[in-house]
C-alpha positions in Angstrom: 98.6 78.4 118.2 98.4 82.2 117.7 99.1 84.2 114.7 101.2 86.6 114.5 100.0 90.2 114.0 101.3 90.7 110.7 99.7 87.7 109.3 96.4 89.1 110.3 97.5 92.1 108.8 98.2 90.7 106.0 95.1 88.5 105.9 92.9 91.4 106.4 94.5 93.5 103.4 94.6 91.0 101.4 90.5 90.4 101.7 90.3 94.1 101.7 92.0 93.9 98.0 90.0 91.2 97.0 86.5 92.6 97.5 87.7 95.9 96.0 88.4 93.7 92.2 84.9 91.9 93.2 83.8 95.6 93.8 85.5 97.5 90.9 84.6 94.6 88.1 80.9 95.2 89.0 81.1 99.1 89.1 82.1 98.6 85.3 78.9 97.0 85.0 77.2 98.6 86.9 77.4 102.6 86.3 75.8 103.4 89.4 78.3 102.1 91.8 81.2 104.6 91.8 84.8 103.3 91.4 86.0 104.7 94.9 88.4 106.4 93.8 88.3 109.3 95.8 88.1 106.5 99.0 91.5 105.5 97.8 92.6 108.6 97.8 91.7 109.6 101.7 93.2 106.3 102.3 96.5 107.0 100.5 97.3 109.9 102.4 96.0 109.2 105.9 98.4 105.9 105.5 101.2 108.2 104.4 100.6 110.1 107.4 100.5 106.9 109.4 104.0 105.3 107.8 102.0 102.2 107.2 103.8 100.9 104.1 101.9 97.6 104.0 98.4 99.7 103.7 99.8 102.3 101.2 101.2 99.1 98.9 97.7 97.8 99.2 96.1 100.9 97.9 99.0 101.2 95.2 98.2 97.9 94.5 94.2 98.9 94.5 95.0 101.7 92.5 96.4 99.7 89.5 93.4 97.6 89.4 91.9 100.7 88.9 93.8 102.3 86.1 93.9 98.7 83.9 90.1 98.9 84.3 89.0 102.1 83.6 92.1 102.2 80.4 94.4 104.5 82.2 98.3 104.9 82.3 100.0 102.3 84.6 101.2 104.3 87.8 99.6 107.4 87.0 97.1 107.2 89.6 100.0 107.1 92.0 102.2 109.4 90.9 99.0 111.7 90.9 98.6 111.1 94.0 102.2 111.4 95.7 102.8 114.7 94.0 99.1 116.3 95.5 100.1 114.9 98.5 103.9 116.2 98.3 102.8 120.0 97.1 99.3 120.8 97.0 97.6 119.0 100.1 99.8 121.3 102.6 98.8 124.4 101.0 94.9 123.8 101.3 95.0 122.2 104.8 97.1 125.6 105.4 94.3 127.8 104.0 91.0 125.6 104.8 89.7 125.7 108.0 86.8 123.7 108.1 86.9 120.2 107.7 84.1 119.3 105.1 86.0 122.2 102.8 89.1 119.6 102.6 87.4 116.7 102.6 85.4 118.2 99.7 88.6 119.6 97.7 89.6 115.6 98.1 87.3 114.6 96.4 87.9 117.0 93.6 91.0 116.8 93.5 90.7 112.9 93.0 88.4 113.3 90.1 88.6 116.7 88.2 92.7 116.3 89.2 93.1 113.1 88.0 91.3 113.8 85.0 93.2 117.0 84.6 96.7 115.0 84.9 95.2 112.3 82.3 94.5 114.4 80.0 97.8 116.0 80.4 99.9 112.6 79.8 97.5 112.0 76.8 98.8 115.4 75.5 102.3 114.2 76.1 102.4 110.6 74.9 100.0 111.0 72.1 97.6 108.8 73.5 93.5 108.9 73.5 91.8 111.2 75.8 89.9 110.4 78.5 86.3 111.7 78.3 84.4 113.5 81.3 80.7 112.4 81.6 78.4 113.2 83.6 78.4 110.2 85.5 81.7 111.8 87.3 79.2 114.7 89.0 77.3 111.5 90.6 80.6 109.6 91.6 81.7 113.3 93.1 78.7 113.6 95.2 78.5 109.8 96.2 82.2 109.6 97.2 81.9 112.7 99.3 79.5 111.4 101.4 81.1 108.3 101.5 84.7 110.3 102.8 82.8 112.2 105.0 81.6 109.1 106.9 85.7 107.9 107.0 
């Protein structure tokens, strides 16, 4: 009996999602692994780009694993991520030429954005806000290389 391609679709994602939790519980403990955020974000939009609705609701789903871990706002990460990839990700592949210059502004935007827009909903809500360590510089540099190699 053969499976049908979606359930090995499906089967695939859903080990994919489950070794990211595996993956982002140890990163809490262990500082040195970096949360992949920025991964998630390459993989947001080229599954955008793709119309792959399955992949991009894993990632979403990724993505709120995220936030509850690290103490963020539920859906933020997401939003974040539509509206760079609505208005601001046309704009710099329109004015970058090289490749590593957009896969580097990526990776920026992921962190220093994200941070950017957290701290922005903690100014609006009222909420605590988010600090910026250093350990950020090492998860920039680490993720690059890591979206460099997707």
């Amino acid at each position: 009996m053969q499976r049908s391609i979606f359930n090995q679709k499906f089967i695939t994602l859903a080990s994919y999602v489950i070794i990211f939790i595996i993956y982002e519980s140890l990163s809490n403990i262990y500082l040195f692994l970096p949360p992949l955020f920025a991964v998630l974000f390459v993989l947001f939009i080229r599954k955008i780009k793709q119309d792959d609705a399955i992949f991009v609701f894993a990632i979403s789903f990724c993505l709120l694993i995220y936030e509850a871990d690290k103490g963020f706002v539920a859906f933020s990460s997401i939003i974040y991520f539509a509206f760079i990839y609505k208005f601001i990700l046309p704009k710099i592949i329109k004015n970058f030429g090289c490749e590593p210059c957009i896969r580097i502004s990526y990776v920026l935007l992921a962190y220093i954005g994200y941070f950017l827009f957290s701290l922005l909903l903690a100014k609006i809500f009222g909420t605590s806000e988010p600090v910026l360590n250093y350990y950020i510089i090492y998860y920039i540099v680490i993720e690059f290389f890591l979206v460099s190699m997707l």
